[in-house]
N, C-alpha and C positions, 0 to 999 in steps of 0.2 A: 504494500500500500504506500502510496508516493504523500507526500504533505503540502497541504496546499501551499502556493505561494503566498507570504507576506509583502502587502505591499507600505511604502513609509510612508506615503500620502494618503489621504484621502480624497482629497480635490473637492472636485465637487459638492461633495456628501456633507462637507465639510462646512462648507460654505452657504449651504441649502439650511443647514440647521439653523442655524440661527434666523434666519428670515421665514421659517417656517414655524417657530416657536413665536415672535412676533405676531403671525399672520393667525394662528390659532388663540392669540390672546386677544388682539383685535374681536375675532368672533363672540369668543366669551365674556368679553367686555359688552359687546352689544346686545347678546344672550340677556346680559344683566339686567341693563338697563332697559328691554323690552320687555322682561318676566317681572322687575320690580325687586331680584334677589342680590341686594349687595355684596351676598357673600361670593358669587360669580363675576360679579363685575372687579370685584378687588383683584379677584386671580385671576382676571385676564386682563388687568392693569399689570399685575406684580408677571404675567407672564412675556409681556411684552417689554418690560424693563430689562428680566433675565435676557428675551432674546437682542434687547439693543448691546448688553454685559459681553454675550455669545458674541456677536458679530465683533467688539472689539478687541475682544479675546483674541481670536480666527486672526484678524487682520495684522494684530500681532507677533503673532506665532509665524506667518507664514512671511513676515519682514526681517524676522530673526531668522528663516529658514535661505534666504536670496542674500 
């Protein structure tokens, strides 16, 4: 049985995360604020913060990587 390869980047995958954790807090933010439940709107305020933290994480890492 052979092993997969590792790869050191992730590229894309990488870079998608954070803007997709953004993009789903958006949602839940608005979820919130249409159902009236501010415990939904808080997490998808607090998840769009994380993904703005993500993206400059990423953009970091891949400055120290060049």
């Amino acid at each position: 049985m052979t092993k997969p390869e590792e790869k050191e980047g992730h590229g894309l995958k990488d870079s998608v995360s954070g803007l997709g954790q953004k993009i789903i807090g958006k949602i839940e933010t608005i979820g919130g604020v249409l159902t009236g439940d501010p415990i939904t709107q808080a997490e998808g305020e607090y998840n769009v913060e994380v993904g703005d933290v993500r993206e400059d994480l990423e953009d970091e890492i891949e400055a120290e990587r060049e």
